[in-house]
N, C-alpha and C positions, 0 to 999 in steps of 0.2 A: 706745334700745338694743334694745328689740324686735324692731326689724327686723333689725339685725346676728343677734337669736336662730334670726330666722326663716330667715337668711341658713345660718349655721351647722347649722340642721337639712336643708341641700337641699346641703350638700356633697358633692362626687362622692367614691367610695371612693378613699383611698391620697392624696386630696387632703391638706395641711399648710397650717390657715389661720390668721392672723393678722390684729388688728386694727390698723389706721393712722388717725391721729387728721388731717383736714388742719382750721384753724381749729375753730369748732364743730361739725365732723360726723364720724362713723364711718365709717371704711371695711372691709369686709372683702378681705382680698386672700389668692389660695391658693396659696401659697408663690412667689410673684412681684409684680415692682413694678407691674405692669399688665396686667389680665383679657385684652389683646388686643380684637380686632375685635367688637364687637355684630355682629350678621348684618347682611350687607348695607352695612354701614358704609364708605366711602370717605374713606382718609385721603391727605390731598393735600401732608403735607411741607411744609416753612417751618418755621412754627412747631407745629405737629402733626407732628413725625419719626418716619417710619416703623420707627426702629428699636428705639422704646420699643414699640411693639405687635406687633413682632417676636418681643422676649423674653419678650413674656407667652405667647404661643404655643409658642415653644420651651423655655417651663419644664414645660409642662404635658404635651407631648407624648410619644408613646412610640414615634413614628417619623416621619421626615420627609425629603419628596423637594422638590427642589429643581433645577428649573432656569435660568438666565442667561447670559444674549448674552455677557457677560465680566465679569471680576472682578480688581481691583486688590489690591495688599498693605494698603493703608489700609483697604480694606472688609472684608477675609476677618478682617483685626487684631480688628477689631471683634466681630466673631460669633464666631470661634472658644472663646471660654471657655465659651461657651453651648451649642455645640455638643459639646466635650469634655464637658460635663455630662450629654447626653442620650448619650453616649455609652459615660460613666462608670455611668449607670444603665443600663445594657444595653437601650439603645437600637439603633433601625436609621437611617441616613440614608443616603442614596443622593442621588447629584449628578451634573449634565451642566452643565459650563461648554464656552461656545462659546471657538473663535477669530476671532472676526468682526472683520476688519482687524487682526488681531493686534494688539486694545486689549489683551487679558488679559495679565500680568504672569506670566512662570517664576516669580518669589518667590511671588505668590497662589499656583500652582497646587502650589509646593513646602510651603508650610503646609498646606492641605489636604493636602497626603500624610503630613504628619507628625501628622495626628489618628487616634489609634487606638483602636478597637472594631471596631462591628459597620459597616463604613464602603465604601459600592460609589463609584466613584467612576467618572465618564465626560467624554470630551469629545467636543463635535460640532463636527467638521472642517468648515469652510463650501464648501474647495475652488473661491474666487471667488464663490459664491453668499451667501444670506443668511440671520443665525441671529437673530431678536430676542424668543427667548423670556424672559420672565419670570415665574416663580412659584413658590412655595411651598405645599405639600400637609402636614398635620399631620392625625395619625392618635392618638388614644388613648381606651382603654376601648371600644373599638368604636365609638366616633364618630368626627367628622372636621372638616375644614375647610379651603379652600384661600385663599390671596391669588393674584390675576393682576395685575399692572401695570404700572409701567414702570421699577422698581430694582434697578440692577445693584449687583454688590457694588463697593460702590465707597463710602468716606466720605464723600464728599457727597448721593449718592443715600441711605444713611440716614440722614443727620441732618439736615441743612439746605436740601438742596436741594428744587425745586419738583417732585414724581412722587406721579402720581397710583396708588395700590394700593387694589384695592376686594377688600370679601373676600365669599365666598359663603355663610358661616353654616354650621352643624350640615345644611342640609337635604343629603340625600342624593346627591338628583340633581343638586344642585350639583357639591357637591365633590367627588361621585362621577365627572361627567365629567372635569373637572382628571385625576382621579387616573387616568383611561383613555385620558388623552391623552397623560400622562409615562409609561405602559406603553405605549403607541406609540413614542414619540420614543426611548425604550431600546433600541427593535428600529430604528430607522430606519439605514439601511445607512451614513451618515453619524459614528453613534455608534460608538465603538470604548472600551476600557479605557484610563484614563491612569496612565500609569506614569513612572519617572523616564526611561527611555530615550526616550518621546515627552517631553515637557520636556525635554531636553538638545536633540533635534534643532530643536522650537520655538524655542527660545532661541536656539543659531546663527542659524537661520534670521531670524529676528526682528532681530537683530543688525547683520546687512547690507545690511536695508532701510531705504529713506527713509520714514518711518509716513504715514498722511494725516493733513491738519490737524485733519481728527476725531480720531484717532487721538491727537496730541499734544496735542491740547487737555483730550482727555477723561484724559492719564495728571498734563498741567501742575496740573488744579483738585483732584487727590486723592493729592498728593506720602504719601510712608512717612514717620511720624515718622523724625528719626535713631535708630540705637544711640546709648547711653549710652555715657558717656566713662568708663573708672573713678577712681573715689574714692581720697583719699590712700592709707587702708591697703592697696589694690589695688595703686597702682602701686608703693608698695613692695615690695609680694610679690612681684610681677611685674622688678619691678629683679633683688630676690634669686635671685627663680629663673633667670635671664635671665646673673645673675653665676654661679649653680653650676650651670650649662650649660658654660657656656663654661670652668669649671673642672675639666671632663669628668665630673660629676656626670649618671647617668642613670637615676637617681630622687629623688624627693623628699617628704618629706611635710608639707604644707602644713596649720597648726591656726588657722584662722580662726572666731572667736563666732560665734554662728546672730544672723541679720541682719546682717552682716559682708561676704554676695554670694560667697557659695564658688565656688558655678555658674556666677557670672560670673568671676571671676575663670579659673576654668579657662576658658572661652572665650575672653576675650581671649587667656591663655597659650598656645591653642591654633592659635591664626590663621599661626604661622610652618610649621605640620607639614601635610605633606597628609593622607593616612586616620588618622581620629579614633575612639578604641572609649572609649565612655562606660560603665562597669561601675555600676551597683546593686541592690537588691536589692528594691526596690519599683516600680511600677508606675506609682504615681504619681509617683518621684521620676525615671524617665526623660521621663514625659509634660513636667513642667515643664523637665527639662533642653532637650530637644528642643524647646519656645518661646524660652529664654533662647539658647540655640546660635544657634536661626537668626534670631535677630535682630543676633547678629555676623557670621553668616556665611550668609548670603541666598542666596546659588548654589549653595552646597553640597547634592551630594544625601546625605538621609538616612537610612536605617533602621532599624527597631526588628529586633532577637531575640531575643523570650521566647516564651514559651507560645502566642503565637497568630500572629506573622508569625516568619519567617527570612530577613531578608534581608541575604542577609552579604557583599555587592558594592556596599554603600554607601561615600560618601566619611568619613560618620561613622557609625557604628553602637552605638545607643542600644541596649543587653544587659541583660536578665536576670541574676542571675550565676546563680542557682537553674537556668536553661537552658542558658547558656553553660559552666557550671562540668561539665557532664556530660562526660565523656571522648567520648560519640559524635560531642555539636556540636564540640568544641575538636579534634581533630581536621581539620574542614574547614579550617581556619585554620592556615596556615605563621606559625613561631613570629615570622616578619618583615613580616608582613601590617602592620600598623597601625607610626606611626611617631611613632603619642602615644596613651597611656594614661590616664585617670580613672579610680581608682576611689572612687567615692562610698562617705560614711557610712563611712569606713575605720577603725574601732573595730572594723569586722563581718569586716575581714579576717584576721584568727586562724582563723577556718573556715576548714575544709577546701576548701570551694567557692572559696574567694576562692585559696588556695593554691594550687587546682592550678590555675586561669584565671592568675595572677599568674607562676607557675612555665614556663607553657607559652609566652607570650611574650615577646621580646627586642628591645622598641621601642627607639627612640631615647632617649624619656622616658618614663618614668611619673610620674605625679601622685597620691600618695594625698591626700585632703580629709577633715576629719574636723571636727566644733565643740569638741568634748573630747572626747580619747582616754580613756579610764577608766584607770587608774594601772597596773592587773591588767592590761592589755591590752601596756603599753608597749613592753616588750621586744620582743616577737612583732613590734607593728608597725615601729619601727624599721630591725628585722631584714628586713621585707619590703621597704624602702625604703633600702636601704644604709646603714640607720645614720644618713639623712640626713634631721634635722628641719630644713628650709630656712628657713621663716619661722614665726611665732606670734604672732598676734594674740587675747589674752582679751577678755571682757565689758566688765572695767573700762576698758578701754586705749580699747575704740571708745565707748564713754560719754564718755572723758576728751576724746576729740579730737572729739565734737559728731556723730559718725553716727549714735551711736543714744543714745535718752532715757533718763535718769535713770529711776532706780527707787524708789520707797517700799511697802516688803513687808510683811506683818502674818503674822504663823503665829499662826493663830488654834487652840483644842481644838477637835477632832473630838467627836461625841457620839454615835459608833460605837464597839460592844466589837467590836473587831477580833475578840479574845483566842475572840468566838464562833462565826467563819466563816471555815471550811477554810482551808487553804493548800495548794495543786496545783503541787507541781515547783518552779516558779518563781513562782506569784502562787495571786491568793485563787483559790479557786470562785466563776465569773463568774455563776451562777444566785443562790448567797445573798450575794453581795457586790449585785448589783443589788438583793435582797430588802433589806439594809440601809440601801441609801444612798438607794433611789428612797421616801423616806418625808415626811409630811406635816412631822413634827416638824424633819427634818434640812434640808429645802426652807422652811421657817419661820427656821429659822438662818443659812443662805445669803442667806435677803431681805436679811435685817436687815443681814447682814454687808456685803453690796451698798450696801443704801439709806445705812450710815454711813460706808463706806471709799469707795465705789466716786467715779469722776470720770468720766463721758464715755461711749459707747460699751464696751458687755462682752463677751469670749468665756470661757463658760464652759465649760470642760474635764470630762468626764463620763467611766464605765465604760464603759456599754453604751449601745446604741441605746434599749434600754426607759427608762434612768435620764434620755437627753436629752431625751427625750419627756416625758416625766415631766415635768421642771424645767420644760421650756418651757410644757407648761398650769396649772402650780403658777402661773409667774411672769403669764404671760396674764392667769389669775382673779384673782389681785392687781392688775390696771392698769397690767402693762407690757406694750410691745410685744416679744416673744419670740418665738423659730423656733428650731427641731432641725434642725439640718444632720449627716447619717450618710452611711451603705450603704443602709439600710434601704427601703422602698419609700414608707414615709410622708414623709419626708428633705422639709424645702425647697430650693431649686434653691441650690446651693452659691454658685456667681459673685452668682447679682440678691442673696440674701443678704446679700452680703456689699459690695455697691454702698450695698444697703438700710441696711446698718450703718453703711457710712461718710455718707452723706446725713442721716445720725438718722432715719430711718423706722421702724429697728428699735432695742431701748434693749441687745438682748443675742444672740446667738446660742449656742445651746448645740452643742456639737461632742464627736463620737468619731473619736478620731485622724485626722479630715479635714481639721485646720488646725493638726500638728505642724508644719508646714515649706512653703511657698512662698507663704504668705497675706500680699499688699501692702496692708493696709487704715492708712496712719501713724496715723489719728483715734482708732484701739484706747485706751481709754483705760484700761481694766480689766481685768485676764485673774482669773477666779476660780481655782484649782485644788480641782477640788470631787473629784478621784477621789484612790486612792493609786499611785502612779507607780514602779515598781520601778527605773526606769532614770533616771540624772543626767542619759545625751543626752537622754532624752524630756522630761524634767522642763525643761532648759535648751531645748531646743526651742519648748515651749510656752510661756514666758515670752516669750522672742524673739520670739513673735507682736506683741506689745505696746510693742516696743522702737525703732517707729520713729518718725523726727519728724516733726511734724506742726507746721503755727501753731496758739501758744495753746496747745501741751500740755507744761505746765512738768515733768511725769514719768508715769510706768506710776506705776498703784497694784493692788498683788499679793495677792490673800486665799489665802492657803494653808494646807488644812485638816493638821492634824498630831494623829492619830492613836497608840494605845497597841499600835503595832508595831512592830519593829525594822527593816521597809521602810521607814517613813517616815524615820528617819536617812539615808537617800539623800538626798531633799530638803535635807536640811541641809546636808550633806558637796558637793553641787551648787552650793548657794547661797556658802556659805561657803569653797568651793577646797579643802574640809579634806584633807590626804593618807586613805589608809586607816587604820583601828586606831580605838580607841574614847579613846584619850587625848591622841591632833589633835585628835578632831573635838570632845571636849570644851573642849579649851583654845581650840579655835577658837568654840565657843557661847561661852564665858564672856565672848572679848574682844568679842561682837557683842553681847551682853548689859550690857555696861560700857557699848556706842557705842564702841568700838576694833578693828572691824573693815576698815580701811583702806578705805573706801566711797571712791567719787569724790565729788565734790560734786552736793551734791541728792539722792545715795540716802540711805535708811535703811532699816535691818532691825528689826525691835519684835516682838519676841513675847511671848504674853500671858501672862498667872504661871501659867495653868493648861496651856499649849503648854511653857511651861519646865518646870513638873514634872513631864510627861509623857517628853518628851526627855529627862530628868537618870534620869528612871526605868527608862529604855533602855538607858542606856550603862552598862558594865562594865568600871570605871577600878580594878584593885588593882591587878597587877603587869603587868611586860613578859609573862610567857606568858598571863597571862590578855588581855594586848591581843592577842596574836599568835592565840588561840582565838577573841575574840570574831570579829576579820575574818575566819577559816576559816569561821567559821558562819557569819557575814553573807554573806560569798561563795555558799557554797553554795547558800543560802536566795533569794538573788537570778540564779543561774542554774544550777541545777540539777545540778552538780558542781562537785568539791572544786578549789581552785585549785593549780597546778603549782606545784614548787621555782621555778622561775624568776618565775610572776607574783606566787608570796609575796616572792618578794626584793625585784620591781619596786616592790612595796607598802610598801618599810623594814621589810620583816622578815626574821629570820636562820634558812632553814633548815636551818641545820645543829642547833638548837633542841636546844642542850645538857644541858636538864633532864630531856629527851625520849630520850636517846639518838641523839639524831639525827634528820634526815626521816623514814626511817619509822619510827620512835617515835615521833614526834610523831604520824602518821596514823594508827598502833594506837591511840592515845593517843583520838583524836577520834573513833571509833567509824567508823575507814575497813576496806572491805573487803582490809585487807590481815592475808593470813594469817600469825601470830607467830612460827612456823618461817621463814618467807620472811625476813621481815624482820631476826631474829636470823641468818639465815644469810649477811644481805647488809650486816651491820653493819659490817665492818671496811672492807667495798669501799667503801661509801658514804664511811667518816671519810676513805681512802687521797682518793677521786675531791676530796673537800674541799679536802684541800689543795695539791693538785697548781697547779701553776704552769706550766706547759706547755701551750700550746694543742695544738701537734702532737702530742706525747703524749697527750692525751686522745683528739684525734680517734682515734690508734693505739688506743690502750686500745680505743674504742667497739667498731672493727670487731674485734679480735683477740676482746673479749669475744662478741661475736655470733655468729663463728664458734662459739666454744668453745662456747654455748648451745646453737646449731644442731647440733654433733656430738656433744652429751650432756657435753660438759666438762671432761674433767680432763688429758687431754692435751697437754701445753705443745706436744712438737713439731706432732701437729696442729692444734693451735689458731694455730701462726706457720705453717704452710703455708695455711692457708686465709686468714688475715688478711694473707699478705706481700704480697698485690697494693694492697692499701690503704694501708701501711704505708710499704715503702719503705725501710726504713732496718737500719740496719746489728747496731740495737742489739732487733729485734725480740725475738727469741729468751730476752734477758734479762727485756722488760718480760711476755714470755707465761710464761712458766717461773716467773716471781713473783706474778701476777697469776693464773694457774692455781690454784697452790697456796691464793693469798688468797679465793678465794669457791669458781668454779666447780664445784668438787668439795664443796660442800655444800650446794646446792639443793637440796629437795627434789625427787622424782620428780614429773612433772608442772605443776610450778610453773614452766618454764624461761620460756614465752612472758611471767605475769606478770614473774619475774625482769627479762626484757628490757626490759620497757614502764617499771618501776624504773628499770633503770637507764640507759636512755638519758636520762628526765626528769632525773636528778643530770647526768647530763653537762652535759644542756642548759643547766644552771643553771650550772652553776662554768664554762664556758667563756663566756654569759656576761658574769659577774662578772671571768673572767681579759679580756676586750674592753671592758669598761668601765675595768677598770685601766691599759688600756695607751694607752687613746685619752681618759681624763679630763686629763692634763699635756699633750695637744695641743690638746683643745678647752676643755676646761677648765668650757664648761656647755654641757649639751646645745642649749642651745635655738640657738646659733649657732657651728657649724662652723667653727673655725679655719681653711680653706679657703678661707670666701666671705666672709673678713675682710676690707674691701677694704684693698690694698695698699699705698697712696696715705699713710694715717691715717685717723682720723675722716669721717666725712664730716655736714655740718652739716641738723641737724635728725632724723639719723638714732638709732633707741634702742639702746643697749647696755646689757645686764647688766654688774655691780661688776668682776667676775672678768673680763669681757672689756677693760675699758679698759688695762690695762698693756701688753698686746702691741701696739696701737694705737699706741703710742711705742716700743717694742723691749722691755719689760720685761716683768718674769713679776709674775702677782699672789701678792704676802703678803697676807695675808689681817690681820694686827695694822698695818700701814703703811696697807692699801687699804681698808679701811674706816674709816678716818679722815674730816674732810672736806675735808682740803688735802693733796696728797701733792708732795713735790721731787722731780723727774729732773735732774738736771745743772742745764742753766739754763731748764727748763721748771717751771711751779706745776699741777698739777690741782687743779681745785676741784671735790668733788663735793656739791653742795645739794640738801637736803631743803627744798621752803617750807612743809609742812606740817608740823613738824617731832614731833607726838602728845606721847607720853607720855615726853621726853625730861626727865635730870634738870636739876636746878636748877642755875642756874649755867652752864650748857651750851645755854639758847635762844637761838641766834645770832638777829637778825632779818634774814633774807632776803628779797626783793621785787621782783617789777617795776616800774617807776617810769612807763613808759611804753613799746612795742612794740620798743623799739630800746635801753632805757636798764633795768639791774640793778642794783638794791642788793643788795650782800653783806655780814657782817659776820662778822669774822676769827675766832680761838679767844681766852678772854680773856686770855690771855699776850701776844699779840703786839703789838709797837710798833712803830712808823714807822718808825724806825731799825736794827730788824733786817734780817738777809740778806730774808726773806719780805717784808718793808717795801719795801726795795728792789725788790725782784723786780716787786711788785706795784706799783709807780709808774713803772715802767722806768727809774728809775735806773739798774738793771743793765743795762750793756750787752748784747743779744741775747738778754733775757728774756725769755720768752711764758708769758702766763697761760690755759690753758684752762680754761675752764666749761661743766660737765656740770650739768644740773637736771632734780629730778624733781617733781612735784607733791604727792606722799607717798610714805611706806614704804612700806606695802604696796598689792599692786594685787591682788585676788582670795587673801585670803592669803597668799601672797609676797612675796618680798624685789622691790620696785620698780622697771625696770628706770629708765636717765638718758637725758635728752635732750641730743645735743652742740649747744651753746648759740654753739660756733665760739671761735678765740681771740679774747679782750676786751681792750680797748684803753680801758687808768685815764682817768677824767677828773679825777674828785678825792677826797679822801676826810677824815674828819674824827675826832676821837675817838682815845684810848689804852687798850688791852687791855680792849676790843675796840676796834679800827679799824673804822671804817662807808666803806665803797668802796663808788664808782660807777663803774661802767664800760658803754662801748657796746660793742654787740654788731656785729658784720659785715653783719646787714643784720635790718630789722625780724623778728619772732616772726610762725610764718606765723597764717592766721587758725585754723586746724582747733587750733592748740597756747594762743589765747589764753584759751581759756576755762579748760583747765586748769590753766594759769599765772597766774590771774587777772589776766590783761595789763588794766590802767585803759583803760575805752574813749578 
């Protein structure tokens, strides 16, 4: 180990080293899986692939030019992660791909446009003459070094095939000539800029020739993997969406778990529209969009518009919304430009950014995606999407059906006094929250939590970049293999990283917010949660890291630290589905504390007696208004103002807060800046706006009252002159002449604008609660649209919520009949099964079962006999009697009522026994595979 010391002290600055054990020897490696070229070194391909010493080059570098005769889709596939890395470091790279024989592929030269930084791009027109250059120049810390050889980009030429690359070393006038030879070839009259408009004419052109055998030979040996097909939950979505389309549905909001393939799914979804506008609100999360896109859709041209390109005459256009949301960009754009919508992360659409981008357009369709909407948000989004939640897929559902792995969690104590480091707005002070957590003692804790829980492969979830850093040489100096992946400039190369983890080279990687969302490593076998997480989507994010399957990983195992602050109840309320209020999210700790948290099989949740007495310590369980304060303050605390009437009600709570005098009683009440004149002045408008039952009236009301505000107020006739244009109606005159008298004329002087911001929020909210009244007996639960019901009945294998199944057959749901688990229609039987059946009482555990993929055991209620009507029914004795069965795996799924899988009508084979009766019946065709694990179908 000496010499590793020795190795260590001759590090270059900003370098990130780590050590790799192969058999008995040490290696150091600085922040990649291979140092690259010794000087001079000639690597010849086979079995020596030149594209392992590629990425040792391109991890290290801080600029790199590149030129090649041509370039395939399989080759660019290859480098581009590595390249978005140097380029995510604010790097430079500059590129000349030839068209020599029009080998190079439009798809290669359209992924290279879709990499974005600091990126020159060129191509050298051969014009019938000849282009066969090859090489790469790497620049950093003011040294350098070039490769010359003979590898085009193409996946054979770096992995396996026989090319020979010799590289010239650190010395100067080596790789100093290279580097004065690609400042030539830049200026060669040949070179010109490539853009999508050159590509389109390429591509034609390319098209209607017969290629040479070169030509076809050299595209036949380095074919494009295919796109992926989508997964069951996918093509469901895709079904549904696909049916409220056609139902003239033209938005929708789609709530798919993180690892679930949101982004794929919008792609596929998007392949029937021509111009595509992808909206989010990070940087990284259009970069990844923009690789998933164009692997559905290869010819399309693309664009980004944020902060540093504008290009808004693409076929798809990958946005900023923080850019796009500015009135000068939206503007350039006719509100009928695009004729399919995304917007990502659409929990973030409540902002005003997101509203006026969403507001200014009039696609075909819109697509909101989100992994969990927050409860507070619901209304808002809904409303942005016509009210129209299309599909929903939770955590447990895609565990259930086999796409994503099982989970084993531990909420271990924190041994951080939160209780002694600030809290800023919305979170701690990131100066002493690093000062707390980057410590000897809490990194001593972590080990150990590691060395006992942990299974396989770690990502460790960290505050800052100082805190990952930190952990990473904590873990190091103990004897594990460890790397910090950040922003920062120390950062090890994100992608080999993460190659490095799935290989087991590395035993952990520690990460700030770099590997919330797009990280494909299935082998994850650990996610720590070492920071505090003010947000459920970031929190569920970062789990999802961990959540994919892999051979050999029987589940995620989850360390998650829980702390003596009221933030960390997010974590829980995340994990748990818990609704808002502090007397869910208790009743929901208790039952996962019993082990009756409706887990899938294979999870489990265990928290430690001293995680439990912490948690129990947080919550503020006495009355309903003290639930209804603590989520005000939790609210707050977590984003930095007070929640509206409307997203308190979204949360199950009432603000009309009758012990409070109402809304703003309640916000006098909670120490809001509402002045107590105002409020007493706006008491009785408030209780009137309550209980009003009239949509149109309200909206009357709104504007009548605005005017009246805006003219100083007390006016009935002028308050129905300036409000008739909105109004409309006959009986104005009445509702302003009463509504006059009832507030306007006692506002304070001065307070009119707050008065207005008042009371448009009460509208907001009672209208509303009056659109959830009138459209609950149509659809009856949100999460499926009585619209996109399909027509037909049932359809087999598909899931329904309880309350949906009666309209399925023409009936309304009762709720004392339909939660039963056998219901009569005429000559139809429902049977709805539980096979997990929990904590039911005694007396009442029917035993249910699969018997084999095609064959159900069921067993009746204990009253029923062979010879009753139901007896019949269920043997078909009765003439024209159908038996449907509905099954679900357990009650609940994510803290919810569970929804049913239709099972298809069953057809009696035989049955045995009296009160209970034991029935078997076959099903209409085997249990698919994705449904057998959660059905425990007998292999």
């Amino acid at each position: 180990m000496a010499a590793i010391a020795e190795q260590l002290d001759g590090c270059p600055p900003g370098a990130t080293p780590f050590i790799v054990q192969t058999g008995g020897h040490f290696h150091l490696r600085l922040g990649a899986t291979d140092s690259g070229h010794p000087p001079g070194r000639l690597v010849c391909g086979g079995g020596d692939p030149f594209l392992g010493h590629l990425v040792g080059h391109l991890d290290r570098a801080e600029a790199v030019d590149l030129a090649v005769a041509f370039a395939l889709e399989s080759g660019v596939a290859l480098v581009r992660p590595y390249l978005q890395d140097l380029l995510d470091r604010r790097g430079r790279l500059r590129l000349v791909v030839g068209d020599y024989l029009d080998v190079t592929e439009p798809a290669a030269l359209r992924m290279l446009m879709d990499l974005d930084g600091d990126v020159h791009r060129h191509v050298f027109e051969t014009r019938g003459g000849s282009f066969h250059v090859k090489s790469w120049i790497f620049r950093a810390r003011g040294c350098g070094d070039a490769v010359v050889g003979s590898s085009n980009l193409t996946r054979v030429a770096l992995t396996d095939g026989v090319e020979w690359n010799l590289s010239t070393g650190p010395d100067p006038a080596r790789w100093g000539a290279v580097g004065e030879a690609f400042e030539a070839l830049l200026h060669h009259p040949n070179v010109r800029p490539l853009d999508s408009a050159w590509i389109d004419a390429y591509a034609a052109r390319r098209s209607v020739q017969d290629p040479p055998a070169y030509t076809k030979a050299v595209r036949d040996e380095s074919p494009p993997d295919p796109p992926p097909e989508p997964h069951a939950i996918q093509r469901r979505a895709l079904q549904t969406l696909e049916g409220a389309r056609d139902g003239g549905a033209r938005a929708g909001l789609v709530v798919l778990a993180t690892g679930l393939g949101k982004t794929w799914l919008a792609a596929f979804d998007s392949v029937p529209f021509g111009r595509v506008l992808f909206v989010a609100h990070r940087d990284e999360i259009l970069t990844q969009a923009m690789a998933t896109f164009r692997r559905i859709r290869p010819e399309a041209r693309f664009g980004r518009y944020d902060g540093g390109e504008k290009v808004a005459d693409a076929d798809i256009v990958f946005a900023s919304v923080q850019t796009l949301g500015r009135m000068a960009h939206l503007e350039r754009f006719a509100p009928d430009t695009f004729d399919y919508i995304v917007v990502d992360e659409f929990h973030h659409a409540a902002a005003a950014t997101y509203r006026r981008v969403i507001g200014h357009f009039a696609p075909r369709f819109l697509l909101g995606l989100t992994a969990t909407p927050e409860r507070t948000d619901g209304g808002d989004l809904l409303h942005l999407c016509d009210h129209n939640l299309v599909f929903r897929c939770d955590l447990f559902e895609g565990i259930e059906e086999g796409l994503l792995a099982p989970f084993r969690y531990w909420g271990v104590p924190d041994p951080v006094d939160y209780a002694q480091i600030p809290w800023r707005s919305t979170r701690f002070d990131e100066v002493e929250l690093t000062s707390a957590l980057a410590t000897e003692a809490r990194a001593r804790n972590a080990l150990e939590q590691f060395r006992r829980r942990g299974a396989g492969p770690a990502l460790g979830f960290c505050c800052t970049v100082a805190h990952a850093d930190f952990m990473a040489d904590f873990f190091r100096q103990a004897g594990l293999r460890a790397a910090a992946v950040h922003s920062g400039p120390a950062s090890a190369p994100r992608t080999s990283s993460l190659e490095a983890l799935g290989r087991g080279e590395l035993e952990i990687v520690f990460a700030v917010d770099m590997f919330n969302e797009g990280v494909d490593v299935p082998a994850i076998g650990t996610v720590l949660m070492l920071r505090p997480t003010e947000s459920p989507i970031v929190w569920l994010q970062q789990l999802g890291r961990g959540l994919r399957r892999a051979e050999g990983k029987d589940a995620l195992h989850v360390v998650d630290y829980i702390g003596n602050h009221r933030s960390f109840l997010t974590k829980v309320r995340a994990l748990l589905a818990a609704p808002e209020g502090d007397r869910a999210l208790a009743a929901r700790l208790e039952a996962a504390i019993a082990g009756d948290a409706g887990l899938p099989d294979g999870c489990a949740v265990t928290y430690d007696l001293e995680a439990v007495d912490i948690l129990r310590s947080l919550l503020r369980v006495r009355d309903l208004d003290d639930d209804m304060e603590a989520f005000f303050a939790d609210f707050r605390l977590r984003h930095g103002r007070r929640p509206t009437a409307l997203e308190t009600w979204m949360s199950d709570f009432d603000p009309k807060a009758p012990n409070h005098g109402g809304w703003l009683g309640f916000l006098v009440h909670m120490g809001e800046p509402v002045d107590r004149r105002l409020a007493e002045a706006l008491r009785g408008l408030a209780a009137d706006i309550a209980r009003r039952a009239d949509a149109d009236a309200l909206h009357w009301l709104a504007a009548a009252l605005r005017a009246g505000l805006a003219t100083g107020g007390a006016d009935p006739q002028r308050i129905a002159t300036e409000a008739s244009e909105d109004a409309g109606t006959i009986w104005a005159m009445h509702l302003a002449e009463r509504d006059g008298r009832l507030a306007l004329a006692r506002v304070p002087d001065g307070m009119q604008a707050d008065a207005q911001t008042l009371i448009d929020e009460l509208i907001e909210w009672r209208l509303a609660t009056i659109i959830d009244e009138i459209a609950m007996p149509q659809r009856e639960v949100a999460e499926a649209p009585a619209p996109y019901l399909p027509a037909e009945g049932p359809v087999l294998w598909r899931s329904y919520e309880r309350r949906e199944i009666p309209r399925l057959f023409g009936a309304t749901f009762n709720e004392g009949a339909w939660n039963a688990g056998i219901v009569r229609l005429a000559n139809r039987l429902i049977l709805l099964t539980t096979l997990r059946k929990g904590a039911l009482a005694t007396g009442n555990h029917y035993e249910d079962a699969f018997l084999d993929a095609q064959t159900v055991q069921w067993q009746s209620q204990t009253r029923t006999r062979q010879d009753s009507r139901h007896g019949a029914m269920i043997s078909g004795r009765e003439p024209g009697a159908e038996v449907h069965l509905f099954v679900r795996s357990g009650k609940l799924r994510q803290g919810r009522a569970a929804p049913f899988i239709y099972c298809g009508p069953v057809r009696f084979l035989d049955w045995e026994g009296e009160q209970p009766i034991t029935v078997r019946f076959r099903l209409p065709e085997p249990v698919p595979e994705h449904l057998r694990r959660s059905f425990a179908v007998p292999d």
